[in-house]
Backbone bond lengths (Angstrom), bond angles and torsions (degrees), N, CA, C in turn:
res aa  C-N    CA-C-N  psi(-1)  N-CA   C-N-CA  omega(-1)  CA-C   N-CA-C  phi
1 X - - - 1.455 - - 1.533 108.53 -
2 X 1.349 126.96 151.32 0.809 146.88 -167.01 1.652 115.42 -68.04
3 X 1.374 118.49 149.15 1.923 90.79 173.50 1.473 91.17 -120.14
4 X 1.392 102.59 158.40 1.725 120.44 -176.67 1.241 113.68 -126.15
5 X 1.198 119.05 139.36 1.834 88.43 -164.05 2.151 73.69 -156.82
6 X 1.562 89.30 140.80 1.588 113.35 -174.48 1.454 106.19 -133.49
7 X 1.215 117.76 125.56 1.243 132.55 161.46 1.189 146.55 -96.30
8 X 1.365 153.92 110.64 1.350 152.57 -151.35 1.271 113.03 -124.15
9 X 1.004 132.43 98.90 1.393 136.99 -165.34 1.643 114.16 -106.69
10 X 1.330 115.30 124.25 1.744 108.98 -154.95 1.648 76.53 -118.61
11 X 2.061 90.85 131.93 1.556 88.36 168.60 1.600 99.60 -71.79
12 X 1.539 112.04 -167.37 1.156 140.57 -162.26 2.225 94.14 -76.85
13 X 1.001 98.03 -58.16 1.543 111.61 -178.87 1.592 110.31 -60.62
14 X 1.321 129.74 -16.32 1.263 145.64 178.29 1.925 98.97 -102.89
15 X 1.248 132.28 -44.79 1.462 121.57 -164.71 1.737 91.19 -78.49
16 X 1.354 132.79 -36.17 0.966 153.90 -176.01 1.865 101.60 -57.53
17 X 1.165 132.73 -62.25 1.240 130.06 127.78 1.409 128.38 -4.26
18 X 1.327 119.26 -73.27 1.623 133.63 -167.03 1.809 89.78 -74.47
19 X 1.095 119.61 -53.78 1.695 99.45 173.04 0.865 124.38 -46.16
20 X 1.247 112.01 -77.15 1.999 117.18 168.00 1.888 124.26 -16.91
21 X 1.541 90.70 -51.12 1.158 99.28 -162.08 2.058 101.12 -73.46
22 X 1.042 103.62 -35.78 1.610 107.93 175.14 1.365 136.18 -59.45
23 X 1.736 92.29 -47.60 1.540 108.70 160.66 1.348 137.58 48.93
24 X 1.697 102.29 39.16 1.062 141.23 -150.14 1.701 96.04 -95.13
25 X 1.466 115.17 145.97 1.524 120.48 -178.59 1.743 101.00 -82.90
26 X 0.842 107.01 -15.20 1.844 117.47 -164.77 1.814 83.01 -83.58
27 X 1.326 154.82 -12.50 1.123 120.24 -165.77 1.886 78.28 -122.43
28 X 0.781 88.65 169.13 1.683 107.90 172.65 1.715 127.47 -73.32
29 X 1.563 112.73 136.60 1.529 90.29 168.23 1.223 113.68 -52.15
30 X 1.407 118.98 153.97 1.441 146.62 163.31 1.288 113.53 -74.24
31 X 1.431 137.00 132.79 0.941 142.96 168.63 1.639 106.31 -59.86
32 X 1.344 119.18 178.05 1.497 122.71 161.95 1.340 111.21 -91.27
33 X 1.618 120.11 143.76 1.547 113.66 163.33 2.086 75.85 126.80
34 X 1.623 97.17 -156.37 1.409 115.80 -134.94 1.799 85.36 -127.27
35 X 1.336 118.77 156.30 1.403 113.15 173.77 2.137 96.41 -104.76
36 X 1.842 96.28 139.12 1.414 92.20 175.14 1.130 99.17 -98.41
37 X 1.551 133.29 -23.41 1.651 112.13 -151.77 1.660 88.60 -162.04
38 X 1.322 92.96 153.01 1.829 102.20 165.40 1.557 104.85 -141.80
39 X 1.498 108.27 136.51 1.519 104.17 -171.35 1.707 91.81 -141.34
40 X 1.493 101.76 166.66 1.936 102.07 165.23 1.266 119.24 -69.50
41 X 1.209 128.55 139.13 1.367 131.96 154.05 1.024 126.58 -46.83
42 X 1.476 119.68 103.31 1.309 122.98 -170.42 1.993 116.32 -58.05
43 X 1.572 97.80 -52.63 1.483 106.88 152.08 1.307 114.96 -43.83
44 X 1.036 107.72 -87.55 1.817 101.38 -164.39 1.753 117.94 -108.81
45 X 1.277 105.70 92.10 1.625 128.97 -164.97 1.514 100.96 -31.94
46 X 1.289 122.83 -81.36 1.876 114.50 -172.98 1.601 91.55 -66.64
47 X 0.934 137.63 88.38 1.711 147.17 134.42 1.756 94.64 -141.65
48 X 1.491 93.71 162.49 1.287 98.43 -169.12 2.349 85.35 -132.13
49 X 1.374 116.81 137.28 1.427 111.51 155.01 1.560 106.74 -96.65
50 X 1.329 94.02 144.48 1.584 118.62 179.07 1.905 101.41 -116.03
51 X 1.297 140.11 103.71 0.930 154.70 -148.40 1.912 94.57 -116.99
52 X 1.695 118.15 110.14 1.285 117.60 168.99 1.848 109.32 -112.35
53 X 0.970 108.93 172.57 1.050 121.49 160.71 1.840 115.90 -139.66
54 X 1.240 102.25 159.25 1.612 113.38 -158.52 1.936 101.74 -69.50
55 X 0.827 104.73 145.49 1.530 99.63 161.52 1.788 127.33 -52.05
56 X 0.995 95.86 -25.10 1.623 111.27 174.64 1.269 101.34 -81.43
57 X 1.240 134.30 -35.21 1.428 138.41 -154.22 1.171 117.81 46.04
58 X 1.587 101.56 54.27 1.547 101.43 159.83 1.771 125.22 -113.54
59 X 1.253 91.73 -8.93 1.220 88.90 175.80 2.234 92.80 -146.41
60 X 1.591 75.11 166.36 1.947 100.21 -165.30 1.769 100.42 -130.77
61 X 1.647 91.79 121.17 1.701 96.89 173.82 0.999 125.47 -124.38
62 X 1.195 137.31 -158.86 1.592 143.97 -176.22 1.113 121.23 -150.74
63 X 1.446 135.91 120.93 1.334 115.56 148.74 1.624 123.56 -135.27
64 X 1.081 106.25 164.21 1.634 99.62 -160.48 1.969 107.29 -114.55
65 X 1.370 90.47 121.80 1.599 103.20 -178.27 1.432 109.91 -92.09
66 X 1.199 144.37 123.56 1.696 138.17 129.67 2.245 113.92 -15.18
67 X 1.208 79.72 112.10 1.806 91.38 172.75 1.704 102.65 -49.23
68 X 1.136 130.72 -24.91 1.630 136.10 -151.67 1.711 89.27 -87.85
69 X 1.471 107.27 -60.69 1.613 120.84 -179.33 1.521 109.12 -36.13
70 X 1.991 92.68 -76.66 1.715 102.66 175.21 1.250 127.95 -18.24
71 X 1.554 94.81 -60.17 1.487 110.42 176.33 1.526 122.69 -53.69
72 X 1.339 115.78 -60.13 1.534 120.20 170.94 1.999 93.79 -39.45
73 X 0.773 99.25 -85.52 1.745 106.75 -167.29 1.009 128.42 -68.95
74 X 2.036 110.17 17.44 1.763 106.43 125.00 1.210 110.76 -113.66
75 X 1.122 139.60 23.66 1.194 138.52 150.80 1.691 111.86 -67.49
76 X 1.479 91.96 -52.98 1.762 93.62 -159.55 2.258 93.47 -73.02
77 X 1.405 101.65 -28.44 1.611 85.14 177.21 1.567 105.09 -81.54
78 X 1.345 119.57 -10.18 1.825 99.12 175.20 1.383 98.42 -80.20
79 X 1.208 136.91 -42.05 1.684 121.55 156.45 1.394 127.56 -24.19
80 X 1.291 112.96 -73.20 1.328 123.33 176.41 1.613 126.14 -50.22
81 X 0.869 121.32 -31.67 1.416 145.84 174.14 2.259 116.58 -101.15
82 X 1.526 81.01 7.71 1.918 94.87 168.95 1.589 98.58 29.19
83 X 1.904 110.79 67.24 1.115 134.66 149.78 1.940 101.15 -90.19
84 X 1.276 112.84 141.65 1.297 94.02 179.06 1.944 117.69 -104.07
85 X 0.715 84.03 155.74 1.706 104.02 -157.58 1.433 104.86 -115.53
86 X 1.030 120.46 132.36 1.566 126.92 178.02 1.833 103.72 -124.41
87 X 1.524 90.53 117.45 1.621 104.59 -177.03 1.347 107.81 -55.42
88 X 2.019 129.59 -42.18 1.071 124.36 -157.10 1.596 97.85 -95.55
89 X 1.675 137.56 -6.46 1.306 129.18 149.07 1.169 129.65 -23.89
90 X 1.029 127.68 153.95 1.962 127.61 -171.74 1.722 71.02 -116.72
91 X 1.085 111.83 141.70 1.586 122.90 161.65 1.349 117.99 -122.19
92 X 1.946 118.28 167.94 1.861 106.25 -147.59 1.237 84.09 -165.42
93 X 1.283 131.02 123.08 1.149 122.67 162.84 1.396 111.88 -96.72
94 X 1.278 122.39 121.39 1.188 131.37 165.07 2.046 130.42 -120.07
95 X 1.466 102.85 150.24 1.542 78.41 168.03 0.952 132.07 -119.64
96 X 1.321 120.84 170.36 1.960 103.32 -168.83 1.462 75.86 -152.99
97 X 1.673 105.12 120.34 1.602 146.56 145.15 1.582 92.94 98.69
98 X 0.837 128.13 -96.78 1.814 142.52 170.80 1.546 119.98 -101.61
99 X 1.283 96.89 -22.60 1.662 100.54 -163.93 1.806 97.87 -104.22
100 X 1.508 101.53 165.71 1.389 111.34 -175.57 1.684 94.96 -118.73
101 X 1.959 96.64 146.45 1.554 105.49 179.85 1.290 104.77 -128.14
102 X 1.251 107.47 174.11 2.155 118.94 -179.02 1.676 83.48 -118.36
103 X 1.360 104.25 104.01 1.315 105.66 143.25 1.670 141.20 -49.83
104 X 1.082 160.15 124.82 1.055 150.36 115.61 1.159 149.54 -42.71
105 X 1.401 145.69 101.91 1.199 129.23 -150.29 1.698 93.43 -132.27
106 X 1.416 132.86 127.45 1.732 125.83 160.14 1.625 100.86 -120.36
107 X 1.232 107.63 133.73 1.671 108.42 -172.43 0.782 114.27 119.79
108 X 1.627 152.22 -33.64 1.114 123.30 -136.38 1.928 85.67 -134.80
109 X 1.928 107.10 -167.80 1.250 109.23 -168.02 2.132 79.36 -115.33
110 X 1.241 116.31 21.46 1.738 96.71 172.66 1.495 109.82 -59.82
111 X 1.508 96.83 153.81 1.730 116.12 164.54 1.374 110.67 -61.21
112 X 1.316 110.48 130.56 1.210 125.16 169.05 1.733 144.45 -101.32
113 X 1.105 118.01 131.33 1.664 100.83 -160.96 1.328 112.75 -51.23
């Protein structure tokens, strides 16, 4: 069978959104200000850093999410926002350039969040 694979890529001003909107005790307070970048944890591989800086731009922070969390809370905002979602998809969070995406995958034997 074939593999199909869909990608959703949330800028920074949109994942920034999907936190808020989840508001989950499992992710961390948020600093104030804007997120510039999200990369893997070099330390600890399924965590993801989310890197803000202040609206003033005086100061630059960090905080570090679980890939499992992320995932729940772009899932539940591609719901909310009638992104469509396929239950039998294997989903992946990955990132590509600064920004973080929800993979889609139908077909294949990948790990799934």
């Amino acid at each position: 069978m074939p593999t199909e694979m869909r990608r959703v890529v949330f800028s920074n001003e949109e994942l920034l959104n999907a936190i808020n909107f989840f508001n989950s005790s499992a992710v961390p307070k948020l600093p104030e200000g804007k997120i510039i970048s999200a990369s893997i944890d070099p330390d600890e591989k399924p965590n993801i850093i989310l890197r803000f800086i202040s609206y003033n731009r005086d100061e630059e922070r960090k905080i570090v999410i679980s890939t499992d969390n992320l995932g729940a809370i772009l899932i539940a905002y591609c719901i909310k926002s009638k992104i469509p979602m396929s239950k039998k998809a294997k989903k992946a969070i990955k990132i590509i350039g600064d920004n973080v995406s929800l993979e889609l995958v139908f077909g294949s034997n990948q790990i799934s969040l």
